[in-house]
N, C-alpha and C positions, 0 to 999 in steps of 0.2 A: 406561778410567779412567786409565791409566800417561800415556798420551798426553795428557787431560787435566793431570794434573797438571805433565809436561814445559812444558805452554805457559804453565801458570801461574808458573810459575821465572823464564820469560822475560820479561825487561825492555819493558816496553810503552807509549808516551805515552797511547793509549788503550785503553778495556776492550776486548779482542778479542772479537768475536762469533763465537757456535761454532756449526756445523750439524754433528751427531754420524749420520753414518750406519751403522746396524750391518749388518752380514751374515751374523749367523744368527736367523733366525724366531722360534726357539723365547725367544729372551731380549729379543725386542721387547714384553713386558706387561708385563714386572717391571723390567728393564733401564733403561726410558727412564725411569721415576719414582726409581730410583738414581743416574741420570744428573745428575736437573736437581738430586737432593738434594744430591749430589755440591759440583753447581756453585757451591751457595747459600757456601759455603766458598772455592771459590777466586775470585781475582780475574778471573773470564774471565765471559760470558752467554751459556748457551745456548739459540740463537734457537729451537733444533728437532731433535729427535730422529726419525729416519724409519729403515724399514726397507728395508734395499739391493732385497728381493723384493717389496717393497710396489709398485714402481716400474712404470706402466703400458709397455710397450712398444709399446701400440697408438698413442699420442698424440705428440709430439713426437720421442722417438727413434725411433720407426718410421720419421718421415717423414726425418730427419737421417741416419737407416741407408740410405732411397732415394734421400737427392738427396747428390751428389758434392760441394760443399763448403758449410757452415751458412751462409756470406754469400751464399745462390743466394736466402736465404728474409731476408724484411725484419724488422726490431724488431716490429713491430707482430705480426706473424703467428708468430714466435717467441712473445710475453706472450700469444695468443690461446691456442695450441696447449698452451702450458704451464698454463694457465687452464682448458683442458678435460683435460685429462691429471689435474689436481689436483683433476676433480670442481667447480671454479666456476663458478659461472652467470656468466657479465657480462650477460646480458639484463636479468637481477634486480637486476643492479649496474650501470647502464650512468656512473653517478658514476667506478667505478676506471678504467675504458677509456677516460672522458676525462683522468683524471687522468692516466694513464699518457700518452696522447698529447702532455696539454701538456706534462711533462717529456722526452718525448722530442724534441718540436719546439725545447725549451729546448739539450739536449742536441746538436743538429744544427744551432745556429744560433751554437756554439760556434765 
């Protein structure tokens, strides 16, 4: 919360978007709806509250932990991996996989 409120002191042209990670478990149920109550007061938006243990280490940083630098593995296979990590079907959604491609072709054509 302290940290919270530090960022809301801070002079900002726009609202900062906030991803609150905690790291103890036990104040992940109650913790994160103090959180966003929290936020409704200051000037900041918190996009998401997660817990540091919640984090799969089978999906994405598994494979980030075996290969020797993150630029060995492409954009695409990064938003895949993270996508299965996070429990999301793209099959079911095959709309975000393109959507994501088109901005990433938009992005590389920069």
């Amino acid at each position: 919360m302290a940290q919270l409120h530090a960022l809301d002191k801070e002079k900002h042209d726009l609202t900062p978007w906030v991803e609150v990670v905690l790291n103890n478990r036990s104040t992940t149920t109650f913790g994160s709806t103090e959180i966003y109550k929290e936020a409704e007061h200051l000037k900041l938006e918190v996009l998401k509250v997660s817990n540091k243990n919640d984090r799969s280490i089978a999906g994405l940083e598994k494979l980030i932990e075996n290969t020797q630098y993150v630029k060995d593995l492409s954009p695409l296979e990064v938003f895949k991996l993270k996508c299965k990590e996070r429990d999301f079907d793209l099959k079911a959604n095959p709309e975000i996989l393109d959507a994501f491609a088109e901005v990433l072709q938009i992005a590389l054509d920069r």
